[in-house]
Every structure is written in C-alpha cells, then in structure tokens.
C-alpha distance (Angstrom), angle and dihedral (degrees) to the residues before:
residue distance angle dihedral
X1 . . .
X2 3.73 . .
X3 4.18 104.4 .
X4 3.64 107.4 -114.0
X5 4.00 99.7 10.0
X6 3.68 111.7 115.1
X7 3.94 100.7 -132.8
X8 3.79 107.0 -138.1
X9 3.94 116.2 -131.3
X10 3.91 112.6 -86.4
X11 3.49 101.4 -100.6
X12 3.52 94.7 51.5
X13 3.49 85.5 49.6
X14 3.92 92.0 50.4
X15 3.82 95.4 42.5
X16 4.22 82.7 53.1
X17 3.65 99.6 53.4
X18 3.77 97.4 45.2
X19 4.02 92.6 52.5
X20 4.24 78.1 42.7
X21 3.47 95.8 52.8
X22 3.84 93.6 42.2
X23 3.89 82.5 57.4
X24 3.35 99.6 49.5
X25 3.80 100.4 43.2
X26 3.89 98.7 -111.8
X27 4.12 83.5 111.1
X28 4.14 119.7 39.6
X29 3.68 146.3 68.5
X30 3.80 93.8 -38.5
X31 3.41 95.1 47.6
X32 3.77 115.0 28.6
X33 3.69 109.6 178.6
X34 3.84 129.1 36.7
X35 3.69 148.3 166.2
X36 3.43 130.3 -128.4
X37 3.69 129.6 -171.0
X38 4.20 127.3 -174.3
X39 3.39 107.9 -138.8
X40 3.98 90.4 -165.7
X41 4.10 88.1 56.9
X42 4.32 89.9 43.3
X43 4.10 81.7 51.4
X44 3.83 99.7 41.8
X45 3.55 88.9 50.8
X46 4.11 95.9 52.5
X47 4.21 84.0 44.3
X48 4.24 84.2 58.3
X49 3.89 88.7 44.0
X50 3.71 97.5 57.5
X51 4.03 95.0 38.0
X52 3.82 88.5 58.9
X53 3.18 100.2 48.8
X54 4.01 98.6 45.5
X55 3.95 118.6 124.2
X56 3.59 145.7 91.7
X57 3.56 92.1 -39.8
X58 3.78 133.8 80.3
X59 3.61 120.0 -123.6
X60 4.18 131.6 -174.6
X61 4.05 92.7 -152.1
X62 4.33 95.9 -158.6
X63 3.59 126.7 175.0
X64 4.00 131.6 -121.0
X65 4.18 95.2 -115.1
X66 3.91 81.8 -163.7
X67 3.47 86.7 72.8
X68 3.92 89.0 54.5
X69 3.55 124.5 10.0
X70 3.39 103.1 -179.8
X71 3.88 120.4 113.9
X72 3.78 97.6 -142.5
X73 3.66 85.7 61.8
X74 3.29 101.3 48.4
X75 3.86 89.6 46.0
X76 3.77 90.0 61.8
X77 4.15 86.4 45.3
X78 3.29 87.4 52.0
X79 3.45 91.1 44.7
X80 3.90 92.5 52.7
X81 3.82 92.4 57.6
X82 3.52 96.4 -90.0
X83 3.80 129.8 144.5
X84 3.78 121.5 -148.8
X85 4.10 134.9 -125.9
X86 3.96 113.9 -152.2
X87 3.65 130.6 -173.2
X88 3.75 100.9 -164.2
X89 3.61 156.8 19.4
X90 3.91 84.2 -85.4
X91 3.39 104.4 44.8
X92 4.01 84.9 48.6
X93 3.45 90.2 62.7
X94 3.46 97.8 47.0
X95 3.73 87.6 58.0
X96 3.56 99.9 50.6
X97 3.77 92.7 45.0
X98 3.66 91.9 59.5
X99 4.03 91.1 50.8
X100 3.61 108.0 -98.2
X101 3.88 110.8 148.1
X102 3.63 119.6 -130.7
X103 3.80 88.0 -107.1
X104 3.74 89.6 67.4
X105 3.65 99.1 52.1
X106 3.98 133.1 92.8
X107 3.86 124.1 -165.4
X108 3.32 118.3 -145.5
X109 3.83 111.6 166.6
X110 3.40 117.7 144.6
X111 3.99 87.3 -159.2
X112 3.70 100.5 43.2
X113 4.15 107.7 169.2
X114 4.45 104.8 -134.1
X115 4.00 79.6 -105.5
X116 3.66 96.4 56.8
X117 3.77 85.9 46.4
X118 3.86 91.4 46.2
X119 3.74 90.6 47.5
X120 3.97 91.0 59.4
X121 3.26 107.4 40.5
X122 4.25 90.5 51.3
X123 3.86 84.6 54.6
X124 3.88 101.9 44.1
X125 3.60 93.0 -116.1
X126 4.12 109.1 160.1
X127 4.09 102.7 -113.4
X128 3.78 116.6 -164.8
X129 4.21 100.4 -149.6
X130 3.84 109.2 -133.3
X131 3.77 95.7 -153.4
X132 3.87 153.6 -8.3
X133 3.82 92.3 -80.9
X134 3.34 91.7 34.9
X135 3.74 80.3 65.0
X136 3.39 104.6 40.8
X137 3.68 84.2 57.5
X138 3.75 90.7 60.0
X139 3.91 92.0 54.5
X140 3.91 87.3 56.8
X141 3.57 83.0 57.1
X142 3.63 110.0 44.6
X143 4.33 85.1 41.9
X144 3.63 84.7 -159.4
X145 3.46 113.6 -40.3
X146 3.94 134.5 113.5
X147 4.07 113.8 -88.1
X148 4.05 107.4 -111.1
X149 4.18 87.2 -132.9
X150 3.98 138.8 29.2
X151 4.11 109.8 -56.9
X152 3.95 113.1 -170.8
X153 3.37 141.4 164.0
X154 3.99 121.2 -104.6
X155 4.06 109.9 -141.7
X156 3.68 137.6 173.6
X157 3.32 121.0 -137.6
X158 3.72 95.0 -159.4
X159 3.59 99.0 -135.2
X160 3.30 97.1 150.7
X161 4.35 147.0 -108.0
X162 3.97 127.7 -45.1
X163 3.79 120.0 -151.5
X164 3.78 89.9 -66.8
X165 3.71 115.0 54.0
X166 3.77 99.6 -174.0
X167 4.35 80.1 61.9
X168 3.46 85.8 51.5
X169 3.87 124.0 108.7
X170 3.69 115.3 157.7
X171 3.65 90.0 57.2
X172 3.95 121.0 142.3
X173 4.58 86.3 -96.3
X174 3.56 93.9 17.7
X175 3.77 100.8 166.6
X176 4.50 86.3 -132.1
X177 3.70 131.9 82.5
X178 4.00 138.8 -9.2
X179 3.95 100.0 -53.1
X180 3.60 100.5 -126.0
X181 3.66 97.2 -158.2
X182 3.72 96.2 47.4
X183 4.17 102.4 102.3
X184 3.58 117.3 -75.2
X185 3.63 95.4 -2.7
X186 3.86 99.0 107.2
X187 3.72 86.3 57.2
X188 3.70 96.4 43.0
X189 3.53 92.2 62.9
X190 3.66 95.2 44.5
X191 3.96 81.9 57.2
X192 3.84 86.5 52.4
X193 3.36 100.5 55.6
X194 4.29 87.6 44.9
X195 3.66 89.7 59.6
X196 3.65 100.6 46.9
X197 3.73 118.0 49.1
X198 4.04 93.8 -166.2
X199 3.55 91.9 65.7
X200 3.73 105.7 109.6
X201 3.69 113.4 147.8
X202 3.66 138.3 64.1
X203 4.30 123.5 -159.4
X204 3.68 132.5 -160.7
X205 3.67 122.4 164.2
X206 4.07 107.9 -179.6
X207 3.86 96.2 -173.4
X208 3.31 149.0 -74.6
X209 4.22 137.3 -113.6
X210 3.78 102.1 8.9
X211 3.69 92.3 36.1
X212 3.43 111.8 115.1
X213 4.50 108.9 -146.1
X214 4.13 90.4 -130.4
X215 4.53 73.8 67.5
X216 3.35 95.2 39.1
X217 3.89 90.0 45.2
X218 4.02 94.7 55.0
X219 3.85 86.8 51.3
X220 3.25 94.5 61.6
X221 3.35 103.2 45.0
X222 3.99 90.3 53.0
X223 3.44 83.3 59.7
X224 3.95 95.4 46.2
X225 3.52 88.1 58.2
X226 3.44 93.5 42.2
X227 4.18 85.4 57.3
X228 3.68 88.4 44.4
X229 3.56 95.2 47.7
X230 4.19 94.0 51.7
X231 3.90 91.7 51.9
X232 3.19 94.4 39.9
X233 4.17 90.3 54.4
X234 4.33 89.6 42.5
X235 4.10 89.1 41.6
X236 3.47 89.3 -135.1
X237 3.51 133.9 85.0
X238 3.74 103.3 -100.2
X239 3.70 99.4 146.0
X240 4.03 98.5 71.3
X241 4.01 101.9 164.7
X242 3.58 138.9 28.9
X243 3.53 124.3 -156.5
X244 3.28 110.5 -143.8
X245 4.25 106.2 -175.4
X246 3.76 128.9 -146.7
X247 3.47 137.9 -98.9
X248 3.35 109.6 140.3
X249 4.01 102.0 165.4
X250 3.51 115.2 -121.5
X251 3.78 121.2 -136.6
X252 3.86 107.6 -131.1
X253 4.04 91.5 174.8
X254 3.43 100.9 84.8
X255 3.76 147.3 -14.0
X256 3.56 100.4 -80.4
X257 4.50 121.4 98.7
X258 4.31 95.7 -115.5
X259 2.67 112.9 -157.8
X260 4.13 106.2 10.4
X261 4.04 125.7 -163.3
X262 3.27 94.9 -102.3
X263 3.94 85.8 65.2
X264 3.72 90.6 43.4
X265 3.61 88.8 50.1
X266 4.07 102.9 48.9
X267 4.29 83.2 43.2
X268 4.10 85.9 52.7
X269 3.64 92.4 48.4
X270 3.39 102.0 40.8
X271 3.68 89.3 51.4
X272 4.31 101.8 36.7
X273 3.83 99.8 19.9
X274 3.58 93.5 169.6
X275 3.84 93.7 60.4
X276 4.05 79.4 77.3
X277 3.50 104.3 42.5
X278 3.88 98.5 94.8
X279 3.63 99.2 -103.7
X280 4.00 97.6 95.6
X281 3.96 126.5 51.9
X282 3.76 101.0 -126.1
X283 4.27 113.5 -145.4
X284 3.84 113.7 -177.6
X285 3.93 125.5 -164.2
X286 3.70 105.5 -155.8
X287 4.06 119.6 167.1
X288 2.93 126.8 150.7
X289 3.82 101.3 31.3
X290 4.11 86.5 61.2
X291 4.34 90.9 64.8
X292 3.56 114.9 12.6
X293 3.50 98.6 97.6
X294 3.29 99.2 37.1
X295 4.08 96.0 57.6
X296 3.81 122.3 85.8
X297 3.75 121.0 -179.2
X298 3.54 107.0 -156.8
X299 4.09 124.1 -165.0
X300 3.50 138.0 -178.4
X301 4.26 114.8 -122.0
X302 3.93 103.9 -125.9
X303 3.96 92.4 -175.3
X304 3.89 143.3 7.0
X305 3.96 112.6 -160.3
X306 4.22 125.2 160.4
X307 3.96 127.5 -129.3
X308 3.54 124.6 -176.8
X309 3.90 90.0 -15.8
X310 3.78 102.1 -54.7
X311 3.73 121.0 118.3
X312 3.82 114.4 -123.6
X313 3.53 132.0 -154.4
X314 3.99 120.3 -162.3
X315 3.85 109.3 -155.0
X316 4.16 133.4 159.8
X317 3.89 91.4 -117.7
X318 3.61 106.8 88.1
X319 4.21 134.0 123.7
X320 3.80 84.6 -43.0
X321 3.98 90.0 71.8
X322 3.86 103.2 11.2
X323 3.88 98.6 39.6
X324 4.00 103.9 157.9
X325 4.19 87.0 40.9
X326 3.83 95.5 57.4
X327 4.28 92.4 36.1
X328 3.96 96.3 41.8
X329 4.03 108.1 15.5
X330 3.84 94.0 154.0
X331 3.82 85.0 65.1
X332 3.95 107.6 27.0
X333 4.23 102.9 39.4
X334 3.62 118.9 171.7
X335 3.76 128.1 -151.3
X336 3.50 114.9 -126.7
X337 3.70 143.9 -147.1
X338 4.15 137.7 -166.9
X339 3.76 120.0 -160.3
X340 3.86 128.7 -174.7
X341 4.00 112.2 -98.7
X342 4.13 85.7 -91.1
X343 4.06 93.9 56.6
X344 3.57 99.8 -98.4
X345 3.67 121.7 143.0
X346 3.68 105.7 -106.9
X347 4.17 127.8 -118.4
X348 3.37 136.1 -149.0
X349 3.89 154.2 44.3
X350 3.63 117.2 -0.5
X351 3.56 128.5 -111.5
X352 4.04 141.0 -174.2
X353 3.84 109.0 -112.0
X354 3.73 136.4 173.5
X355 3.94 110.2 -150.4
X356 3.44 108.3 -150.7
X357 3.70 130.1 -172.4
X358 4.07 134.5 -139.7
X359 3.83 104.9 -98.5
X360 3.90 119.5 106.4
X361 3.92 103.7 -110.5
X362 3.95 125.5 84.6
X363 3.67 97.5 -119.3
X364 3.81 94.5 63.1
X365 3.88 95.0 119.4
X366 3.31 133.4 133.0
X367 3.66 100.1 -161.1
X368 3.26 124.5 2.4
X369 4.06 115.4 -149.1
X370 3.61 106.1 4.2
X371 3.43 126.9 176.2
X372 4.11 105.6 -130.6
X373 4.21 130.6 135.1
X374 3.00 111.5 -94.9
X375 3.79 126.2 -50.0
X376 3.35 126.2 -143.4
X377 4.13 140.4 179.8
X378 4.38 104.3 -78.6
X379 3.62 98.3 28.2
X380 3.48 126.9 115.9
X381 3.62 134.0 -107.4
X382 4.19 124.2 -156.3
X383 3.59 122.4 -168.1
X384 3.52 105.6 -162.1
X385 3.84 128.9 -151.3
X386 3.99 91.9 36.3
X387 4.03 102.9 122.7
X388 4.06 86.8 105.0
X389 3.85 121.2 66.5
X390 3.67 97.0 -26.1
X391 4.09 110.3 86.8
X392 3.73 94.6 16.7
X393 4.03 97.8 47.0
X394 3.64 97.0 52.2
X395 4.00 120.6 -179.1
X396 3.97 112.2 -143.7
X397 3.69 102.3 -142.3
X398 3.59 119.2 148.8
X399 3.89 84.1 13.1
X400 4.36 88.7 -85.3
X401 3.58 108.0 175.8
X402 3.88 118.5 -105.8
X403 4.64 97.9 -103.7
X404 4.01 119.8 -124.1
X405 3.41 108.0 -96.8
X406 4.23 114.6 -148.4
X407 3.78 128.1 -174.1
X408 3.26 122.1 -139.9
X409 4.05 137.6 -145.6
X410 4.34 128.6 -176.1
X411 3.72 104.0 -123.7
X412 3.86 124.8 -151.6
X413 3.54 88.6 -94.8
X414 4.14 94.9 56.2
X415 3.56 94.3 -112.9
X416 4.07 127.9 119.2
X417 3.70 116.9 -100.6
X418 4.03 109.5 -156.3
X419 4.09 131.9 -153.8
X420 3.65 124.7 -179.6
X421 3.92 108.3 -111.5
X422 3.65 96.5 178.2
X423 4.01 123.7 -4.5
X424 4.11 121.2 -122.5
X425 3.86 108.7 -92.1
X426 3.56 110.6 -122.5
X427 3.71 127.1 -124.8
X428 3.91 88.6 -114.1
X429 4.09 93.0 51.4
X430 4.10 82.7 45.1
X431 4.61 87.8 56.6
X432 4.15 90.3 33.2
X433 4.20 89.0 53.4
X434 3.80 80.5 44.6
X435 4.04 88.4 64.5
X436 3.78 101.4 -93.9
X437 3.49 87.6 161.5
X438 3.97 94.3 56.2
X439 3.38 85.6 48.1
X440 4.00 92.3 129.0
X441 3.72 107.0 41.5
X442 3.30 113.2 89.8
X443 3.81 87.8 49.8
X444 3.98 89.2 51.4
X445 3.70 83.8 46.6
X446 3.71 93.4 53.1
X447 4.02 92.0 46.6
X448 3.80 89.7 49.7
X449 4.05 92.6 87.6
C-alpha cells in the first residue's frame, strides 16, 4: 500500500475503475469486454498470507501461475516477496520473465519431459517428483551426484473429494502423487528416501475450491507423519521441507474473504502443530485465493431480447473469458453487476435476467436468473470475483479475441490509476495464430498427386 493513502474498500474501488475505464475508453463500444485487476486487493491479500503464516518456522509463500499467467503479475508477485509454482514449460517461462530466480521456483508437473527435468535440476530449481519412475528418471539424471536445489517426493494422502471432484486431488485414483494408502506404497517411499540422501522434501496438495481445510488439514498431517516417520527411520533429518500446496477456497457469494489464512493457519496448527515448530521449511502454493476478488471483467450488453418470459442479456463475456462458470455453473457461480452506459451502479426495481455471453452454443451464460434492475442495450455488465483463471486463461472458441487486461491502483486523490497488463488481441493476431501464414498448404498438398 501507498504510505499515507487511505485505500478505499474493494468495491468502492471496483465500482471506481469501471465508471474510470468507461471514461477513459478501456470499457465501451470499441472495446466491449475488459479486465480489471486492483493492485491494492492483489497486495492486501499477499500482506494476510505472510501474517498467517509467521512463526518459528520458515516458509517460501509461492503462487500457482496457473491461476495467472500473466508476467506483469507475476512481476509485482515477485516484487511482493513472493516465490512462484509452475506446472510447465510455459508457466516456467512466465516466471522467469517476470524475475523470479530459480531459487524461488517449485516444479510441479505431473508430466515433466527428461529435459524439463534436466533443465531444473542444472539450475537448482526445487522439483516435486510426481512418481516412482518419475524418480527413477531423475537418478539417470543426477548419475550420482547431489541435486543443486530441493528434490521431494509428491504424495497423496488419499483423503478423499470436496464438493468439487474435478478440484479434487487426494482422491482414492487421483491422477497426482505416490498414493500413500495404496499397499506398500507408504513404505516404498520411505525406502526412497533411504536410498537417496538428497531427497529432502515431501508434497501433498489435497485440492483446491470445493475443498474444505478440515480435508486439506488431514492431508497434511499424513504427510507430516510420513516426514516424521522417514527421519525418524535414517536418524537424521533428511526430510528438511514440506510443501504443503494451496487451496484455500474462495468465497464467490459475497464480498467478504471466507475463509481467510489466518483461519487456514490456526485450523493447520491446531491440527499438525509440528509443521510450525521450526524443524520443517514450510512452501505454500496458493492461487486463486491471492486474485479472485480482486478481478472484475467488465462487458458492454450489445442486445436485450425475451424467450419464453425470461429477460436476456447479450454481452461479450461468455465461455471465452469465464470458461468453468458457463461449463460447470452449479459449482463455479459468479456474482454479477449492471452499471448505466457511464459506469454507474444502476438503481431500481429488480428483474430476472439471463446474462448470456457471445459464443455460438446455448449454454453460454454467465448467470443464469439473476436478480438485477433492469438491463438495457449500452450498459455495463461486471462479473465480480474473476482475477483468477478467468481473463488470463482464455478459451478460443469462435476465434474471440483474448480482452486487455489493466491493473488498477487508488491514488491520493481517490481516483483509479490504470496500466496495461496485457493488450487486446486483434482480430488479425486472432486469423495469423490461426496459421495465416500456412494458409496454402493443404491445397499444395492436395495438388501434389
């Protein structure tokens, strides 16, 4: 935060940057859908991350880039202290663009190629090893010598499914880890961790939204006692860090943080107390928790019609930008928001309305049977909770162009300050990603006979 600037709450925040960008043009007929992330929310929520989690014991606090893949954002993560977790060659990338050194970065791919592998463990970067051949892999590799960085051993403690089983990953198959309640697996890794003295970390991620953290707290203390267990067999301690994950659930029913880190934190120590005792380097993995809230995709509604007696709102925010919403609304609802043409919040009676989205299938709505006044061709639509996954993991149906996305700061003077995150794709990058420049060989195939 800005010393001495009193930071407004977050939806006065939100409500001021979508009148803002409507003023400025980053929101309106020539540019009908946009993103918009507080910067002030993004760093309030890393400040609440790093009080929760302070004690005796050290912890590398890194964030899921799946949940935001966009380097300017993980430059001001970065920035904030924050290490980063990647799951692929992209993501990896990503992370070193936006300046986080090797010894800030986890790898957590359950697919990693032998390069990817060979890549990290020349830099030092801390790997978490998916499986047993994953691992075997790695002592081709290393041919005998010590890894540079942290090398562990991803497991699932097969505790079982939240509300949402597709955010699930210590289910009874889950496709992650060494399933430690699986026959003989338990010991196997304890037999894994005898044989190689550079084995020093242990993983378990239980889930994410849907997860419940009385779930995600008997996960982790399977693999707590899994950690004790292995130094407690080598009489040393070998096992030096546990990664503990995310999945801190985000609440998406109203504006309030529910439940926060500091209640994840008390649950986690009430339940594992010697995960904070000083012995064990702590790493988290949280995502989405870190932007939701403070992301608002905002969209201009091109045409209202009626059908069968329901109100219906045509908008350019549909699957392309709000992909798990439109495909799984029972479990991923978004709260919504209409504003007059000018950004303000709008008044009045209210009415049943399906908001519907651009893309060419009938289930392209992003809420279905909201309660709003009255909405009407030109105004704007906000769907709120959207800085994770929504405008940075875009789905190219119907060959939509990818939105800007801005960030956005209170100044001293109350008002929005913008900068460009990531610029609007164009049509013409949308048909040259498409191969415009192949454009002819399948025809020159075809005439080759």
């Amino acid at each position: 935060m800005t010393p001495g600037v009193t930071v407004p709450p977050r939806a006065e925040r939100r409500t001021a940057a979508l009148a803002r960008a409507v003023e400025e043009g980053l929101l309106g007929p020539r540019a009908p859908v946009v993103g918009l992330l507080d910067v002030d929310g993004v760093l309030a929520a890393v400040d609440a991350l790093n009080g929760a989690f302070e004690g005796p014991a050290p912890v590398l606090h890194t964030f899921a880039a799946k949940a935001c893949g966009l380097v300017p954002v993980l430059r001001l993560l970065a920035d904030a202290g924050m290490g980063c977790e990647v799951a692929s060659p992209g993501e990896l990338e990503q992370a070193l663009a936006a300046g986080f050194g090797y010894d800030r970065l986890v790898f957590d791919s359950p697919a990693k190629t032998a390069g990817e592998l060979e890549f990290a463990l020349a830099h030092g970067i801390a790997v978490n090893l998916d499986n047993f051949q994953e691992l075997a892999r790695a002592d081709r590799l290393l041919a005998g010598r010590e890894a540079s960085g942290p090398l562990g051993i991803r497991v699932n403690p097969q505790v079982g499914a939240g509300a949402i089983g597709a955010m699930s990953t210590a289910t009874a198959t889950s496709k992650f880890g060494v399933a430690l309640r699986d026959p003989g697996a338990a010991d196997a890794v304890v037999e894994a961790f005898e044989r190689r003295p550079w084995l020093d970390r242990l993983h378990a991620h239980v889930g994410s939204q849907g997860c419940p953290p009385p779930l995600v707290a008997e996960g982790l203390r399977a693999t707590y006692e899994l950690a004790e267990r292995i130094n407690d067999r080598v009489g040393r301690a070998q096992v030096t860090g546990i990664d503990i994950g995310g999945g801190l659930p985000v609440n998406f029913g109203d504006e309030e943080d529910r439940p926060t880190y500091a209640d994840y934190a008390a649950g986690l120590r009430a339940a594992v107390p010697g995960l904070f005792d000083g012995r064990y380097t702590l790493v988290t993995e949280f995502g989405r928790s870190l932007l939701a809230k403070s992301g608002t995709i905002g969209t201009v509604v091109e045409y209202t019609k009626s059908a069968g007696g329901r109100r219906i709102a045509i908008t350019h925010a549909g699957a392309q930008v709000a992909t798990r919403t439109v495909f799984m609304p029972g479990s991923w609802p978004l709260r919504v928001g209409v504003f007059d043409p000018a950004g303000r919040p709008k008044e009045g009676p209210a009415e049943t309305v399906d908001i519907a989205g651009p893309c060419c299938f009938a289930g392209d709505l992003t809420a279905a049977g909201a309660e709003l006044p009255a909405v009407e061709p030109g105004d704007v639509v906000a769907l709120y909770d959207t800085g994770a996954y929504y405008f940075s993991t875009h789905f190219s149906y119907n060959s939509l162009p990818r939105p800007a996305v801005y960030g956005y700061r209170t100044g001293s003077d109350g008002r929005p300050r913008f900068a460009l995150v990531r610029a609007a794709q164009s049509v013409r990058e949308v048909v040259e990603e498409s191969g415009l420049a192949q454009a002819d060989s399948l025809v020159a195939l075809r005439r080759s006979e």
